[in-house]
N, C-alpha and C positions, 0 to 999 in steps of 0.2 A: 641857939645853934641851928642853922638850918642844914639839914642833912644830904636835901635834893645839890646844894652848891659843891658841899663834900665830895659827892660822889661823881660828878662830873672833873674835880679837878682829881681825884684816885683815877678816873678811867683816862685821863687826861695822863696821868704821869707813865700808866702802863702804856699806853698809847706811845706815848716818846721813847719809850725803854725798848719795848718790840721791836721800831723805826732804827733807834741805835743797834741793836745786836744785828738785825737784817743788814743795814749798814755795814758793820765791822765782818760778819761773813762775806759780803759782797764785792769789800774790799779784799779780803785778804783770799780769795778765789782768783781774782785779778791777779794779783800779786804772783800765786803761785804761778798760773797761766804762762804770766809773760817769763819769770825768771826758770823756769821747769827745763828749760834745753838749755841754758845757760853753765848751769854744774856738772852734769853729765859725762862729755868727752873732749876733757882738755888733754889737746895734744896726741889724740891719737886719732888714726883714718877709719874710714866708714869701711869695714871690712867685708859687708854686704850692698850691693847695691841694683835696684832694680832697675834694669835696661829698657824693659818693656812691656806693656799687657796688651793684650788681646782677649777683648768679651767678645766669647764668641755664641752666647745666649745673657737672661738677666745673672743668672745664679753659676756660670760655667765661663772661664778665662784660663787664657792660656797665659803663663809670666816668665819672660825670661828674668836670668838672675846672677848678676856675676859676684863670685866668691873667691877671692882671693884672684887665681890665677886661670880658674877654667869659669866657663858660664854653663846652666842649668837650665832645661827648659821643663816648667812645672807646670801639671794642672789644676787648678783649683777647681772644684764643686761641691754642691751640699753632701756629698758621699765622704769628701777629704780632697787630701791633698797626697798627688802622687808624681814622681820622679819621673817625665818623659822621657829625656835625653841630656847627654853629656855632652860636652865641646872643651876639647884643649885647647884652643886659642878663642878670644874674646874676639867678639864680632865687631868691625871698625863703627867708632860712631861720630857722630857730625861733629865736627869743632865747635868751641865756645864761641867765637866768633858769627857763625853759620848758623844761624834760627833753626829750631826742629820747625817741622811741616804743620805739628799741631798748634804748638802757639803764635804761628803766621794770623789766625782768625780764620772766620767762616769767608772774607770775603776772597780772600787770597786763596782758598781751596775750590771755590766756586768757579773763580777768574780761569784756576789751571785747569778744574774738570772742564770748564768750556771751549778754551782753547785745545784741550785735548781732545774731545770729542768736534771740533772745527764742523758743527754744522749736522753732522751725520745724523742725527735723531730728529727729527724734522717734528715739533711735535703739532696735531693739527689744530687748527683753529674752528672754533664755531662757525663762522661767515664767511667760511673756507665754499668756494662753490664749485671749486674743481673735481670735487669727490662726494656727492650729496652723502654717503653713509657712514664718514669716515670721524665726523667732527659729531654726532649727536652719541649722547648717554642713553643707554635703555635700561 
């Protein structure tokens, strides 16, 4: 009986068993993942809905928030969370149809800040020679 082949095929089989249980959690974390919003809210509406954030530092935003019939404007930061302002009518927002501004991309926001600024900010160039002090870093 040699023992050294033994215990290579014992570390062998825990080896596979490990591999299977890692496995079968791996799977079944998936699982819940994907079906987890599925059971939830059949047939009934999102009765809270967030309109809008505003970070107006890393840890501090402002969120609007409509609830039912009126919208909320809250602040968040590491202190809490507190009730700005009320509004009786919901603020109009962009149709389905009509892209919001942010998920246009970076180039589409770039294209309008440039045409909106049409030139006005002249920024200078190094090999600028009209203004010897105007292009160097100190």
């Amino acid at each position: 009986m040699n023992t050294n082949t033994d215990m290579w095929v014992e570390f062998g089989k825990s080896l596979g068993m490990l591999f299977a249980v890692l496995a079968f959690f791996l799977i079944a974390l998936y699982l819940v993942r994907r079906f987890s919003g599925r059971f939830g809210n059949k047939g009934s509406m999102a009765l809270i809905k967030v309109l809008s954030v505003h970070h107006l530092s890393p840890k501090e935003k402002l969120v609007l928030v409509a609830v039912q019939d009126e919208s909320i404007l809250i602040g968040v930061s590491p202190a809490g969370i507190s009730s700005l302002a009320r509004f009786d009518k919901l603020p109009k927002t962009a149709s389905a149809s009509e892209p919001l501004e942010t998920t246009k991309g970076f180039q589409n926001l770039l294209k309008k800040s440039l045409i909106k600024n049409n030139g006005v900010q002249k920024m200078p160039l190094e090999n600028d020679s009209s203004d010897p002090g105007k292009g160097e870093i100190s």
